[in-house]
Every structure is written in C-alpha cells, then in structure tokens.
C-alpha positions as CSV (number, residue, x, y, z in Angstrom):
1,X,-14.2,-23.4,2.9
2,X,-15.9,-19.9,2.9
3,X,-13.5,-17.0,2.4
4,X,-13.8,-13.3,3.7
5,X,-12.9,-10.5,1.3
6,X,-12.9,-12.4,-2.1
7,X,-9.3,-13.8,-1.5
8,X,-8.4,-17.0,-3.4
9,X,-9.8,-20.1,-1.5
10,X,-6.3,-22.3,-2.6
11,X,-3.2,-20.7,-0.7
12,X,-0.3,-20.8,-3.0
13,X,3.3,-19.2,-2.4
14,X,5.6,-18.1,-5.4
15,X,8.5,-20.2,-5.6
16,X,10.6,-16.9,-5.7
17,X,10.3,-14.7,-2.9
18,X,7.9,-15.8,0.3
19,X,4.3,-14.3,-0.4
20,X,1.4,-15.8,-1.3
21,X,-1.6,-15.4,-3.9
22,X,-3.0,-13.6,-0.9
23,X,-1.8,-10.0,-1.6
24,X,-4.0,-7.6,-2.0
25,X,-3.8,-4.8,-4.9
26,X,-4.4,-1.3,-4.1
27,X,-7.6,0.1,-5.2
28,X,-9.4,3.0,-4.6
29,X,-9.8,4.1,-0.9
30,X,-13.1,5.6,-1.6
31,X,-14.9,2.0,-3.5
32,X,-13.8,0.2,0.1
33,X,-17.2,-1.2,2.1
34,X,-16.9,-3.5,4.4
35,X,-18.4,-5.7,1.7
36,X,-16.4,-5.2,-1.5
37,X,-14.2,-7.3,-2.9
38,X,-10.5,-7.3,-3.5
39,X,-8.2,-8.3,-6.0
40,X,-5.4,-9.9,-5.8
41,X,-1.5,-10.1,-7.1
42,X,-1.0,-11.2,-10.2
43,X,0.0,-15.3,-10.4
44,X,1.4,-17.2,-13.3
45,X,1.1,-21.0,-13.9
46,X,4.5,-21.4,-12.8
47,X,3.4,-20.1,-9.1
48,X,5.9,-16.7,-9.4
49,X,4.3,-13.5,-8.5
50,X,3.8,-10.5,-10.4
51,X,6.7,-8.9,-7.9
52,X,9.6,-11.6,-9.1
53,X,8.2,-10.9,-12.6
54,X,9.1,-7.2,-12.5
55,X,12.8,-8.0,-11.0
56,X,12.9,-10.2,-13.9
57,X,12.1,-7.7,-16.1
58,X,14.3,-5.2,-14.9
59,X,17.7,-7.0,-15.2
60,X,16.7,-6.1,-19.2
61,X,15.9,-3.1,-18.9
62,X,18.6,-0.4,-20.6
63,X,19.0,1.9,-17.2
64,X,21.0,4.6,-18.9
65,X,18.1,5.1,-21.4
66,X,15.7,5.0,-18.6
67,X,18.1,7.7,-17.0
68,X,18.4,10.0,-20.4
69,X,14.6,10.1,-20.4
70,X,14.7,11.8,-16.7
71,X,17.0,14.2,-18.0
72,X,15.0,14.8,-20.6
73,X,12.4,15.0,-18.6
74,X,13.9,17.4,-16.2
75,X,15.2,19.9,-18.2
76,X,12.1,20.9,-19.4
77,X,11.0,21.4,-16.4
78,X,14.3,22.6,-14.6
79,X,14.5,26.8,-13.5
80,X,17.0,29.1,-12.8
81,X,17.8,27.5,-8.8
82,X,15.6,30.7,-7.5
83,X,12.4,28.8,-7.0
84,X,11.4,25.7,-6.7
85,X,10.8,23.3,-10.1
86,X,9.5,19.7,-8.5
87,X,7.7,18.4,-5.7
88,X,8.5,15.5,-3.9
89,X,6.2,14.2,-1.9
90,X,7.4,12.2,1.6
91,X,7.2,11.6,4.9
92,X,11.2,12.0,5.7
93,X,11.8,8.6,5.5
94,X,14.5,6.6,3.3
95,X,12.9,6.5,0.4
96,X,11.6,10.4,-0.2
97,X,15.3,11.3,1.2
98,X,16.8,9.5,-1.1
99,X,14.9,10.8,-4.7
100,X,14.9,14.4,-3.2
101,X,18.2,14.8,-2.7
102,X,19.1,12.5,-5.9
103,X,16.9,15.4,-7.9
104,X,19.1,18.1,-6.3
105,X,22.5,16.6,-6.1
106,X,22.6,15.1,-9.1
107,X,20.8,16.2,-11.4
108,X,20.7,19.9,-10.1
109,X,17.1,20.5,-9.5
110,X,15.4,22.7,-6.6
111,X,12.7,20.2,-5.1
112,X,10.3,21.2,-2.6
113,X,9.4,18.5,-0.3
114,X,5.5,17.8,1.1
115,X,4.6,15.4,3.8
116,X,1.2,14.7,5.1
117,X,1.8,14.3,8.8
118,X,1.8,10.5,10.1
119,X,-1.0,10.0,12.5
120,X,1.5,9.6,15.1
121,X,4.5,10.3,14.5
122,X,7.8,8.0,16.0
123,X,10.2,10.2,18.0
124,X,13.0,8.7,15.5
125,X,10.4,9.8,12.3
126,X,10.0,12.8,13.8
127,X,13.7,13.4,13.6
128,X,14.2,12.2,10.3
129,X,11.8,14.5,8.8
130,X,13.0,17.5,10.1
131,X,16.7,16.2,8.9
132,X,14.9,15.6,5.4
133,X,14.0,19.4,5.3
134,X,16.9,20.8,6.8
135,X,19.0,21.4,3.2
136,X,15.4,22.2,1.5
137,X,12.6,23.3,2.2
138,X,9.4,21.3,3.1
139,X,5.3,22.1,3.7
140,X,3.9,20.1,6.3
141,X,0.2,19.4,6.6
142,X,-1.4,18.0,9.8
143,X,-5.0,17.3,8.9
144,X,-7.9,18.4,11.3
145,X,-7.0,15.8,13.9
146,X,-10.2,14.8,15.0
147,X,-11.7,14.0,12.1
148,X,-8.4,11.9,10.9
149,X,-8.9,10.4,14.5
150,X,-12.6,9.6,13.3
151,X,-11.8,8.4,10.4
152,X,-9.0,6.1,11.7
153,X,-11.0,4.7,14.0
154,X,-14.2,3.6,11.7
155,X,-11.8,2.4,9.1
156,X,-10.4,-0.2,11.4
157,X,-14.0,-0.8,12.9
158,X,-15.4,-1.5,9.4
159,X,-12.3,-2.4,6.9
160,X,-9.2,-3.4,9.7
161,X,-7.6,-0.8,7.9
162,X,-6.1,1.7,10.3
163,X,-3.8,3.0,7.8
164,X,-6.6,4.3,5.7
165,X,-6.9,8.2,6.8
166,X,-3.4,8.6,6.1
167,X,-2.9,6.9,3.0
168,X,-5.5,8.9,1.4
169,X,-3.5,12.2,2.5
170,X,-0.8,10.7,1.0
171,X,-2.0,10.5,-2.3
172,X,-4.0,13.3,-2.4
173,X,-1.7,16.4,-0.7
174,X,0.8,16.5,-3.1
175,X,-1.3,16.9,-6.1
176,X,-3.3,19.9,-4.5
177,X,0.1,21.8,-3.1
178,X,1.4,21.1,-6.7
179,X,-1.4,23.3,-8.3
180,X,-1.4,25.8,-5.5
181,X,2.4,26.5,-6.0
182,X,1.7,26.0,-9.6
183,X,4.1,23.8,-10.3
184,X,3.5,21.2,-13.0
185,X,6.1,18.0,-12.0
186,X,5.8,15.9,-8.8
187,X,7.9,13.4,-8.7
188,X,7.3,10.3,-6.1
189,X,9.7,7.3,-5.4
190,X,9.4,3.6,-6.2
191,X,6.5,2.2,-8.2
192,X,3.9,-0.2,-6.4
193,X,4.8,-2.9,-9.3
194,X,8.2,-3.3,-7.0
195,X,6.3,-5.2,-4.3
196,X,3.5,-7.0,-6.4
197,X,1.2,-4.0,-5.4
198,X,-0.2,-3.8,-9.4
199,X,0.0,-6.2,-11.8
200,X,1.9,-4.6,-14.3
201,X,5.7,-4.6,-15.6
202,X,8.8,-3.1,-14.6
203,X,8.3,-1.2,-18.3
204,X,5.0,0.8,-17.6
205,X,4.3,3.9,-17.9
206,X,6.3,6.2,-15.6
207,X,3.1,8.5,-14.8
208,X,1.1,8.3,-11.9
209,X,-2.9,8.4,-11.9
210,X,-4.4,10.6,-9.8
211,X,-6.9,9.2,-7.1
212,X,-10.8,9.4,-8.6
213,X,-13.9,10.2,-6.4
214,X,-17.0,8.0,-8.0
215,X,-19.6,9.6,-9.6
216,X,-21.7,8.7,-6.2
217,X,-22.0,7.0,-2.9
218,X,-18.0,7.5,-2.4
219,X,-16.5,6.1,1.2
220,X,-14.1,7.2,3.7
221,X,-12.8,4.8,6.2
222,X,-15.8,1.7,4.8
223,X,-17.9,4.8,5.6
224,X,-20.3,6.5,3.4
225,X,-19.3,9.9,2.7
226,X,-22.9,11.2,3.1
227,X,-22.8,9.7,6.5
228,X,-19.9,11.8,7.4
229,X,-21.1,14.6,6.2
230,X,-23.7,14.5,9.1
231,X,-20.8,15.3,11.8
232,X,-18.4,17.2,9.5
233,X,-18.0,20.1,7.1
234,X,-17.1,20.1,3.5
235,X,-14.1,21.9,3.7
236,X,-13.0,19.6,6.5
237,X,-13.8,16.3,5.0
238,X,-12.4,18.0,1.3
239,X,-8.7,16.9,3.3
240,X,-9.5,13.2,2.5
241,X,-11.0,13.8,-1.3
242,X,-9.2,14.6,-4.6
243,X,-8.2,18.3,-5.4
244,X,-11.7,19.1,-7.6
245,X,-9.4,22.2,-9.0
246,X,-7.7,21.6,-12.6
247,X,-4.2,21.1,-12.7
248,X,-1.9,21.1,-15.9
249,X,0.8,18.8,-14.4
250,X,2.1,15.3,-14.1
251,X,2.6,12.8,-11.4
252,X,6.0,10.7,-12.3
253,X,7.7,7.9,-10.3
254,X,11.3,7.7,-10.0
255,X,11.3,3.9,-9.7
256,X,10.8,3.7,-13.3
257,X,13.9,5.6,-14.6
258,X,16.2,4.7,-11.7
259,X,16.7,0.5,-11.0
260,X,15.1,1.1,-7.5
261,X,16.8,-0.8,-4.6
262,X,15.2,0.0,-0.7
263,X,19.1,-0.8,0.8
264,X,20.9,1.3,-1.5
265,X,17.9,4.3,-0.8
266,X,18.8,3.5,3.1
267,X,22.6,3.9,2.9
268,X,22.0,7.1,0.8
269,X,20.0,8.5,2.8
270,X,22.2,7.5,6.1
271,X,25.4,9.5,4.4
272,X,23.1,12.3,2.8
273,X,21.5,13.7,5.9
274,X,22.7,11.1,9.0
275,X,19.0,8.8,8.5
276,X,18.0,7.6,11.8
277,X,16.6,4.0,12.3
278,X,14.4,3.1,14.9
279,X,16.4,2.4,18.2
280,X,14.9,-1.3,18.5
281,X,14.0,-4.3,15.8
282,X,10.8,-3.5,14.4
283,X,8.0,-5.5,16.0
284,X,6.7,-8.5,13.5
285,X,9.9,-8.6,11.4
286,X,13.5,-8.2,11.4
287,X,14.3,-5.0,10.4
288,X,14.5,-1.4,11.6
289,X,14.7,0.6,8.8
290,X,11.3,0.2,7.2
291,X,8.1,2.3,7.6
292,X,9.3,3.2,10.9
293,X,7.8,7.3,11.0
294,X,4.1,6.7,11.9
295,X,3.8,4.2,15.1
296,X,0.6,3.3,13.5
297,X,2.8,1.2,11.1
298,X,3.2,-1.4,13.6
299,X,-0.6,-2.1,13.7
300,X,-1.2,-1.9,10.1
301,X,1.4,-4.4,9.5
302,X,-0.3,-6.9,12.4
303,X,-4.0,-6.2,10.8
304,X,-2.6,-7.3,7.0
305,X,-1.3,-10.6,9.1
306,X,-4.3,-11.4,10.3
307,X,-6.5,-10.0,6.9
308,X,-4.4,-12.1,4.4
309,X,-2.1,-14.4,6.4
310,X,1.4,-12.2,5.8
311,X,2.4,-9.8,7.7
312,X,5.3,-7.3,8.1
313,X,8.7,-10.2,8.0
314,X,6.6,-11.3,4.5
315,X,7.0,-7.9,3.0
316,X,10.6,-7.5,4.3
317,X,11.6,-10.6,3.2
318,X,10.1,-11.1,-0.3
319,X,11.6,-7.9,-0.8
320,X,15.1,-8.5,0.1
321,X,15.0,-11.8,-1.7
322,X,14.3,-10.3,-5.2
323,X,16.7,-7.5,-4.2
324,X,19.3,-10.5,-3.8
325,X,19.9,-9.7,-0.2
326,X,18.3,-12.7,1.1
327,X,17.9,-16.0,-0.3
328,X,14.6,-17.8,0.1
329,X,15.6,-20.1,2.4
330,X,16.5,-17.2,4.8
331,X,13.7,-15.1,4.2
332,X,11.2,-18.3,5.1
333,X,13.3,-18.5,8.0
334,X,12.8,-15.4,8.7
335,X,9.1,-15.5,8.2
336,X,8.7,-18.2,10.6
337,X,10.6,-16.6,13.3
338,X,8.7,-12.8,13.5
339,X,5.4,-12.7,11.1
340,X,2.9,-12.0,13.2
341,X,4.5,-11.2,16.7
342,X,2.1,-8.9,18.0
343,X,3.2,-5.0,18.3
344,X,3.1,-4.4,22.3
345,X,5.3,-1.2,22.2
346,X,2.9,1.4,21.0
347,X,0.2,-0.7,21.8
348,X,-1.4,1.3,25.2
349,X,-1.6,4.6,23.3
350,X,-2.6,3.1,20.2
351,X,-5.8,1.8,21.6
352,X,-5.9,5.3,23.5
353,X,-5.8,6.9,20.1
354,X,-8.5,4.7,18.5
355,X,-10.8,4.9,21.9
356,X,-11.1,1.6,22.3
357,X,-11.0,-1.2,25.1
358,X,-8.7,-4.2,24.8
359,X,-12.3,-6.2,24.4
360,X,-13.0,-4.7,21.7
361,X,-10.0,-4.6,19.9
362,X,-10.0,-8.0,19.6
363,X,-13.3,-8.6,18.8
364,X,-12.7,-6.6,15.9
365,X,-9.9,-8.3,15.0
366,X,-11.2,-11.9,15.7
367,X,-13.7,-10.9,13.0
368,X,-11.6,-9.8,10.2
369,X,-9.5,-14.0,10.5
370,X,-10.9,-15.8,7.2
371,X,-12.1,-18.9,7.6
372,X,-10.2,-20.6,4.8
373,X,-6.7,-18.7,6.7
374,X,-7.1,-19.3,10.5
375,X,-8.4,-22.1,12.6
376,X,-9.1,-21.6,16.1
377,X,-7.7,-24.4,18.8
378,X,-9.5,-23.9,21.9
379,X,-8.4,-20.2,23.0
380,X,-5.6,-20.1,20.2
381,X,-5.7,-19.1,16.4
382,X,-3.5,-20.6,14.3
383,X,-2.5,-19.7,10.7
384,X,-3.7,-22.9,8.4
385,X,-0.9,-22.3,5.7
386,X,2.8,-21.1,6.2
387,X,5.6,-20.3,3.4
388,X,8.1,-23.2,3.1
C-alpha cells in the first residue's frame, strides 16, 4: 500500500508507551517541500521507541554529577546580579517558567527571558507570559504579522504544517537577541530526545545546534525562499532565517543536567508565579496544561493526527506513561477516548486567520491522509491502525 511522506509502510506501536514507528524527527524547517521525505523515530527489534529508551537510560544516569556540571557551567558564566548572564528562551509556559526561575532561585543567576510571540495567543497564554516576566525581565518579538500570516498559511497549503512560521522564530530569536545583548549562554528546557523527537540518548551532548540555511534553494513554509522574495523584503523575511552575524556563545538544554519531568515543571511553575491552565480540557486529549499559549496548537495537534495517525492524547500519554504517571493500559485508554476529536473552539477564527473557506480546509486536509493510515467508508475516514 502506497505511503505519503516516506513513513514506514508496517504500523508498529512500542510496547512501552502508546506511539507508533510513525513519529516524525525534526529536521530542518528550511529542506521541507512538499515532496521531501521524513525520517522517523528510532525502533529497536524489541518494538520500544527511541523515547522509552532515553527514560531507560536516565534511571542510570548520576543526577548530582549532571547537576555539578551546571554549576560548573554557570559559574563561569555567572555576573555580579547587575545585568543579565543567561537567556532563556520561552513562550511563558510551564516549561520556560520553570528553568528560568530554577536558574535564578536556585542557583542565583540573573536570566533574561525571550519569547517569539505565538501566532495567536490564548487569553490564559497571554496571562501566563506576562506572569513569567513579572519577577524578570523579558524581550518580546512579534514578527511582521503579515508575512508570518503568509507564511502560515502556505505551510499548511503545502506541508499541513501550520506550526511552521512559529517554530522557526522559535529557534532562531534567541540566538540573534543572545549576540545582540552579547551574551554568550542561552539556556533552553527539555531536550527533544524526551519525546522520541531525535534518536539519540538521554547522555548526549548538552549543546544545542543552531538551525542551518542550505547552501541554496532554502524553503519557508514548503515554499522556495526565492519565491518569497518576490512579495517580500530581505530584512522582513531575515525574521524566519538564521542570525548570519557571528556569535561566540553556546546553546545548552537544561534537560540534560536536570532529570526533566513535564508535572513536576507544571507544579513549579503553579507555586512560582500562580501558572494558569486553560479554563477547559484541551480539545484532542485529556489535559489542560500542555501547549496551551498559541490557539494554533489545537490545529497543529489535529494536522499531526491526520499526517501520521497520532495526535495530541498520543503525545500526552506516551509521555505520562514513561514519566510513570500513567500506565499503558490508561494511556491506550485514553488514546481511544480523545485522539483525534476535532478542535471546534478556535476553529471560526482559525480559518479567518488562514483565509480560508471550510471547502477548502478540508480539501487540504483530505489530501495530507496516507493511504497506508486512513481508509475512507463512504463519507467517513477511518484510522486503519489503533494502539492496543
């Protein structure tokens, strides 16, 4: 049976948590055509996933050696408490709350906090930030909004990627506000390795790599960037490319000298600075904790359901299972219940965004279902494999 994206024909499911051999790694945002192919999560012959394999891995892993090393680490890059010595990079959600503050409580540092503004922000995200920033202080970037609009908009035309705009200003803002305020440690949350995002172990390297533009032909949103440049300026598009400028610093992740648990972050960052969740259970899963700053999340999460057959409960879930919060049983439960309920609450002003009609949204979508994943039943898709 033909298959869209390169995905592995045979659907398998690791026997640990609840996802399947069809996660996607993360690769770089500006190699992604509509025709280029993905790679997946790392799979061993004993159907466990490269995720269960780094929770493995860190039950042996010695975390107050892990923590001298950040201390280490630190002080060589700690000041005097009159200006800023790290940048944390964040949105204001659980996660950046909890390893700026952790650098500042604890271990006495003076972060400065970045966030590249969500496309649209949640009123409860919105909130959180500004309660992230209220005991430090924090540089905000809203991108020329048009052109992240644009971009939006032809990455989910072309690569059912909605998420795409802002996940390059993600990875590309701090590094450029870290060699404009000349500071040479940035220091970002969990690693990707914690949800099967790279296949590597729970003992790599604690550096980050910086994003790379390719020698030539480069894409923005499964778009070429010559193409864009037809409609928009250099210095406009240079929001969604990597800071050209040198920079003598490094990009560390606290995940890997800190055993990295999403709850414990949550509860942190709850008594730290009163963490707001969203009012209402997230739509596609059971939480309401999670990604819940940018109401584009909801349709990112519904787009990777229909892409690769898992959607937002399958990420929940096979978390809190290798966290031990869950056990699998409950998390395929859980699966069954809410993977794939479709997002209706932001859904009117998300199509407004994206300047589309209801007919073509779904055409779009209809287009992205591989054949070896969905089968259609008169007016209904169905999903050909399901965790059990």
């Amino acid at each position: 049976m033909s298959t869209l994206f390169g995905l592995p024909e045979e659907v398998r499911f690791c026997r640990r948590c609840v996802l399947s051999n069809q996660r996607p790694l993360t690769r770089s945002e500006y190699t992604q055509s509509a025709d280029s192919p993905l790679q997946t999560i790392a799979w061993d012959a004993e159907d466990i996933c490269s995720a269960c394999r780094v929770r493995e891995e860190k039950d042996r892993i010695s975390w107050t050696a892990r923590e001298g090393a950040l201390i280490e680490l630190l002080d060589q890059h700690r000041g005097n408490g009159t200006t800023a010595d790290v940048l944390v990079p964040g949105s204001g959600g659980k996660d950046s709350i909890y390893a700026a503050y952790v650098l500042k409580e604890r271990y006495g540092m003076t972060p400065i906090t970045v966030t590249w503004a969500p496309t649209l922000y949640t009123d409860w995200g919105r909130r959180n930030q500004l309660r992230w920033a209220a005991r430090m202080p924090n540089l905000l970037c809203t991108p020329p909004q048009e052109l992240h609009r644009a971009i939006t908009r032809v990455a989910f035309r072309k690569l059912l990627h909605p998420f795409q705009a802002f996940t390059i200003g993600q990875k590309v803002f701090a590094r450029r506000m870290a060699r404009v305020l000349g500071l040479p440690l940035v220091m970002y949350g969990e690693s990707e390795a914690e949800y099967g995002g790279k296949p590597v172990s729970a003992s790599q390297s604690p550096l980050r790599s910086d994003p790379v533009l390719p020698t030539s032909d480069p894409y923005l949103g499964g778009r070429l960037y010559a193409d864009w440049r037809r409609g928009w300026s250099a210095a406009e598009l240079s929001w969604y490319l990597p800071d050209p400028q040198p920079w003598a610093g490094t990009i560390h992740q606290l995940g890997y000298y800190h055993r990295w648990v999403p709850q414990a972050a949550y509860y942190y960052a709850v008594k730290t600075v009163g963490f707001e969740c969203a009012p209402e259970r997230t739509p596609g899963t059971y939480s309401k904790y999670n990604s819940l700053d940018d109401k584009m999340d909801d349709l990112y999460y519904y787009t990777r359901y229909i892409k690769f057959g898992m959607g937002r409960a399958t990420a929940d879930a096979a978390q809190e299972i290798r966290s031990g919060h869950l056990t699998r049983e409950e998390g395929v439960a859980l699966v069954h219940l809410y993977d794939g309920e479709f997002p209706q609450r932001f859904f009117p002003e998300l199509l407004d965004y994206l300047r589309l009609t209801e007919e073509a949204f779904w055409s779009t979508i209809d287009r992205f279902r591989s054949p070896h994943l969905w089968a259609r039943e008169g007016d209904t898709w169905r999903l050909r494999h399901q965790v059990q």
